[in-house]
C-alpha positions as CSV (number, residue, x, y, z in Angstrom):
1,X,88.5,115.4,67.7
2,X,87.2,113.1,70.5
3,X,85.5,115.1,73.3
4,X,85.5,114.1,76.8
5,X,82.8,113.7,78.9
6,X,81.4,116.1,81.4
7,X,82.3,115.9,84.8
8,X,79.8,113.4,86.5
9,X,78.3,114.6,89.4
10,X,78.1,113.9,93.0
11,X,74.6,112.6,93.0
12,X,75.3,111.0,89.7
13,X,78.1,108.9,91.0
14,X,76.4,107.7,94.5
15,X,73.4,106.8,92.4
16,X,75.5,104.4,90.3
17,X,77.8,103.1,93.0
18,X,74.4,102.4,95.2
19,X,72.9,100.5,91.9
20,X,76.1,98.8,91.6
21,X,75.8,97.7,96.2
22,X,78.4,100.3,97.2
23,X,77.4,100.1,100.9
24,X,79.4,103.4,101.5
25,X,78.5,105.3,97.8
26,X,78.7,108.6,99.9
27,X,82.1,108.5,100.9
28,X,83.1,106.2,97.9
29,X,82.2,108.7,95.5
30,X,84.0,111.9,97.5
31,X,87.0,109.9,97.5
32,X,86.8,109.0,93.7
33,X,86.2,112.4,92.6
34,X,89.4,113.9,94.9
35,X,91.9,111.4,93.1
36,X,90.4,111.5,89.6
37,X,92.6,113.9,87.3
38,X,89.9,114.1,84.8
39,X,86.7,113.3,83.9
40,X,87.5,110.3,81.8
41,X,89.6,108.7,84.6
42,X,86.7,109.3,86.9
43,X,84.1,107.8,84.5
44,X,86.2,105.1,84.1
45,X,86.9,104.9,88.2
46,X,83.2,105.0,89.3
47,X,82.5,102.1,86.2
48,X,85.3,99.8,88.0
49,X,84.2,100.3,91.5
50,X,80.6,99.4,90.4
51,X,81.8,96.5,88.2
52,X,83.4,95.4,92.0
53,X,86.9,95.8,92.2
54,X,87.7,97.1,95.5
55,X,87.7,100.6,96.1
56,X,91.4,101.0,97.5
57,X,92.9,98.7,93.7
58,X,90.9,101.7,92.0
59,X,92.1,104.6,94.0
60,X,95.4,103.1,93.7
61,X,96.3,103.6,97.6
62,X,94.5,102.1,101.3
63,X,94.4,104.8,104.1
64,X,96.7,102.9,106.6
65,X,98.0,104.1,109.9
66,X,96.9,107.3,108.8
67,X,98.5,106.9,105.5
68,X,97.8,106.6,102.0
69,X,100.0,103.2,101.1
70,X,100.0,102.3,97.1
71,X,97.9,99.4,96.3
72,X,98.1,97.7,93.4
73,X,95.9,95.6,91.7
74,X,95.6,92.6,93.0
75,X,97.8,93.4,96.2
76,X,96.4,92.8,99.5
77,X,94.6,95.6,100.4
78,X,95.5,96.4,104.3
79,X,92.9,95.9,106.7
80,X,91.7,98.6,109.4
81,X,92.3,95.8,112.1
82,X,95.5,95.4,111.4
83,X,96.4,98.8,112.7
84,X,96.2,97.2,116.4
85,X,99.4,95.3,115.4
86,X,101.2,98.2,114.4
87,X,99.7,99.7,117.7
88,X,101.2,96.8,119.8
89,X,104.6,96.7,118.1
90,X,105.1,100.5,118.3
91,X,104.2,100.2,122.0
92,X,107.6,97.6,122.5
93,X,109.8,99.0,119.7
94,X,113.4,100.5,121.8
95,X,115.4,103.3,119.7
96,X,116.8,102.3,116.4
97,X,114.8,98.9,116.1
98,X,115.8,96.6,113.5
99,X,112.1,95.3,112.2
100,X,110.9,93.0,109.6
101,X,107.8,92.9,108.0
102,X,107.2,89.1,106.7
103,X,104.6,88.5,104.1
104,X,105.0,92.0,103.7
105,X,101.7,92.1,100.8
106,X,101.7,96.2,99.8
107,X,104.3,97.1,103.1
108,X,101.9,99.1,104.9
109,X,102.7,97.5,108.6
110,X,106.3,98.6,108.2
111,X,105.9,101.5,106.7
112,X,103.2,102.6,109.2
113,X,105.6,101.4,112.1
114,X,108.6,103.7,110.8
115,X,106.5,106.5,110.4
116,X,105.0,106.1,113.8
117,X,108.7,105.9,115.3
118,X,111.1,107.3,112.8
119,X,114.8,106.1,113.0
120,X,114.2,101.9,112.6
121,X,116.1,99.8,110.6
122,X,113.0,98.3,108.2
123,X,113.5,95.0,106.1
124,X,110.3,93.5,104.5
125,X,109.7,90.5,102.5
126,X,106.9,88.6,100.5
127,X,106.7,85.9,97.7
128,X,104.6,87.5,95.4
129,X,106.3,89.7,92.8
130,X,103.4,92.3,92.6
131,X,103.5,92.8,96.3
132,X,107.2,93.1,96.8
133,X,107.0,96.1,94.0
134,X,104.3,97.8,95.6
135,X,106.2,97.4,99.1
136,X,109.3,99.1,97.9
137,X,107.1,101.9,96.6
138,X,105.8,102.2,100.1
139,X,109.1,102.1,102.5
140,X,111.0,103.8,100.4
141,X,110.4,106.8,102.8
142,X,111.9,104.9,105.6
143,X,114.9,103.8,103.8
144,X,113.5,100.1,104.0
145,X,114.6,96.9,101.9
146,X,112.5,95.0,100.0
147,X,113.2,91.3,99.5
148,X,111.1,88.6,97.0
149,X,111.4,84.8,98.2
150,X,109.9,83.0,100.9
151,X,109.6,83.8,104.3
152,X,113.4,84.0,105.6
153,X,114.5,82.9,102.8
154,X,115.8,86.0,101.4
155,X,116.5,88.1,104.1
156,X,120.3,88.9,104.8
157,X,122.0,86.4,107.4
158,X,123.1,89.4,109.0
159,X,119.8,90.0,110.5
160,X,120.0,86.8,112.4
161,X,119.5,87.2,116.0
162,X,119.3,91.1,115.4
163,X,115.4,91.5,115.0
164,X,113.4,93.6,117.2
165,X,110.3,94.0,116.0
166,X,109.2,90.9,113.8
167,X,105.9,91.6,111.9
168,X,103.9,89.0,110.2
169,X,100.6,89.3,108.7
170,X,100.3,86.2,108.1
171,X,97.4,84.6,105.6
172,X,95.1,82.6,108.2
173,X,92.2,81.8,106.3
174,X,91.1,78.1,106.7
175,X,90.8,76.6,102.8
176,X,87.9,75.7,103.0
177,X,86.5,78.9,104.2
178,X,88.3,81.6,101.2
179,X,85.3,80.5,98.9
180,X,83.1,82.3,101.6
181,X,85.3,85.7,101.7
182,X,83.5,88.8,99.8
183,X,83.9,88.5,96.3
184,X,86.4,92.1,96.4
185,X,88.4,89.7,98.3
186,X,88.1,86.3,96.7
187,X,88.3,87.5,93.2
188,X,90.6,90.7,93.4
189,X,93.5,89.8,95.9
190,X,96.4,87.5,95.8
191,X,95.3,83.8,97.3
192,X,98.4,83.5,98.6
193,X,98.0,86.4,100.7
194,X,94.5,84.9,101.9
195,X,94.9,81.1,102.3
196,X,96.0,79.8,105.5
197,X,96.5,76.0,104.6
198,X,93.5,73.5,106.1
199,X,93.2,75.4,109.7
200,X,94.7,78.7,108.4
201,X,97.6,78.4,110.8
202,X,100.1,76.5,108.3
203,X,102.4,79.7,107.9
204,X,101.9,80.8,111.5
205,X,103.0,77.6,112.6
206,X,106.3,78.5,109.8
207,X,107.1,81.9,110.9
208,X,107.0,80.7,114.4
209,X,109.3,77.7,113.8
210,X,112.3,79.6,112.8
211,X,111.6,83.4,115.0
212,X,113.8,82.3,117.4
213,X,116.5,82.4,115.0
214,X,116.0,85.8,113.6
215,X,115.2,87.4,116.8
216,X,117.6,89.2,119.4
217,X,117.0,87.9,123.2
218,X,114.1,90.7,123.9
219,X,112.9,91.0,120.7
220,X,109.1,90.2,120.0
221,X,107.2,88.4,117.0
222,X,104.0,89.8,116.3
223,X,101.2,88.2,114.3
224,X,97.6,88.4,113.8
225,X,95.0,85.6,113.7
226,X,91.4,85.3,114.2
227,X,89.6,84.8,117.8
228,X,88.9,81.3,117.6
229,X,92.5,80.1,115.8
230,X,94.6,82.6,119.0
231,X,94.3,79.3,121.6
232,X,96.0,77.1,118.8
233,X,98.9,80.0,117.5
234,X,100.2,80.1,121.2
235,X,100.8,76.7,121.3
236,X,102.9,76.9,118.0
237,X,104.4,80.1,119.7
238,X,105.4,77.5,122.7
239,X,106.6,75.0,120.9
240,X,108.9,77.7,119.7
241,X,110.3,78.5,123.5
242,X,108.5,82.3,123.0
243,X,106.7,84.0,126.0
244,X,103.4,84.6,124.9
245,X,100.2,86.4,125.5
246,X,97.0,88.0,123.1
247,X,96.2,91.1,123.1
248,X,92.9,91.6,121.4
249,X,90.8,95.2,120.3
250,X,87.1,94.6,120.5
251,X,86.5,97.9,118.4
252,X,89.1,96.8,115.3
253,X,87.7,93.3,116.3
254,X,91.7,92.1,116.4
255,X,93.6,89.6,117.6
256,X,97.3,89.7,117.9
257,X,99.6,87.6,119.5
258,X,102.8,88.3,120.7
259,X,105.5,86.2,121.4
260,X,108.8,87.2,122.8
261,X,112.1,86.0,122.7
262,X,113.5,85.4,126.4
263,X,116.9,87.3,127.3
264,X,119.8,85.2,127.3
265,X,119.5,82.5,130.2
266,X,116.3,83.0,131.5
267,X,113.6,80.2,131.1
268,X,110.8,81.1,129.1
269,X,107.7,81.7,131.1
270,X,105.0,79.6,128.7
């Protein structure tokens, strides 16, 4: 009979992880040992880590909003930074808000946002088929939908001129620049959920377009960007007839802006 492996150690597994660049092996190899269920899935754990698929596609889940969202591989793995959106958008939701999360990746904004406020109505939506199954894994607690297609596209009409809250992690990495990303990054996650067209803004400049549509008069679009590409993503938010402003978190090193739809009648104050 085939015998397992001993249980690698601590030291063992930080020593490996550090050979291997694990900036974090510490931490890395806590959290590896607390999800494995034996020692051959933790032997086989640490050996993917150090062969540099990101840590969160090996522990299956990302610690988002405080909780632990499913992660597939090769799902976009949440970002800490992002948390400020969900901060902002939790800050204007009213009771019972209707939000949608667009380009949804693993579903972590909306999920975090319903557990934050308990009581929303949650649709999300993404193109990529691996994402959308991961996402329905993750709102499921919140009762949320789960829609495959394209932006908008297959969102209920229903939901026009309803929406709250909408969320959009959008992909706003210039072309040219996702060679440059780290390799967990370039190699491991969906492109689609990293490549922003030539100035990264091409599906900003989407989302925007048609927000007015989806939104009730109140209601507020939410997306992030980078520093320098915030100037260019109000414009597009103009164009659109939203009032807009950036709000910006120089500890997650975020930049959100937010662009609300005016109330029925008023002029938009650009």
């Amino acid at each position: 009979m085939p015998v397992s492996p001993p249980l690698l150690s601590l030291s063992a597994i930080v020593t490996r992880l550090r050979a291997a660049g694990c900036v974090f092996a510490e931490d890395e190899a806590q959290l590896l040992i607390s999800t494995a269920r034996t020692p051959d899935e933790l032997a086989a754990m640490v050996e993917r880590r150090a062969a540099g698929l990101p840590l969160e596609h090996v522990l299956g889940w990302a610690d988002f909003c405080g909780l632990r969202i499913a992660v597939d591989p090769g799902v976009f793995v949440p970002r800490r930074r992002t948390e400020f959106l969900v901060e902002r958008a939790a800050a204007l939701a009213g009771p019972g808000a209707v939000v949608v999360d667009l380009c949804c990746g693993s579903g972590a904004l909306g999920a975090a946002l319903a557990a934050g406020l308990g009581g929303v109505e949650l649709h999300a939506a993404d193109l990529d088929p691996a994402a959308v199954r991961c996402a329905r894994r993750n709102v499921a607690a919140a009762g949320g939908r789960v829609y495959q297609g394209d932006l908008y596209a297959p969102l209920p009409a229903a939901l026009r001129g309803r929406v709250g809250l909408l969320l959009a992690n959008v992909p706003y990495v210039p072309t040219e620049e996702v060679g440059l990303l780290p390799a967990e990054a370039r190699i491991h996650e969906a492109r689609v959920a990293l490549d922003g067209g030539a100035d990264g803004l091409d599906v900003l400049r989407r989302v925007t377009a048609d927000a007015p549509q989806w939104l009730a008069p109140g209601g507020h679009l939410l997306v992030e960007t980078s520093e320098r590409q915030a100037p260019q993503a109000v414009e597009a938010f103009a164009r659109s007839g939203l009032t807009t402003r950036i709000a910006t978190s120089d500890e997650l090193y975020a930049t959100v802006v937010i662009g609300t739809r005016p109330p029925a009648g008023s002029t938009p104050d650009r």
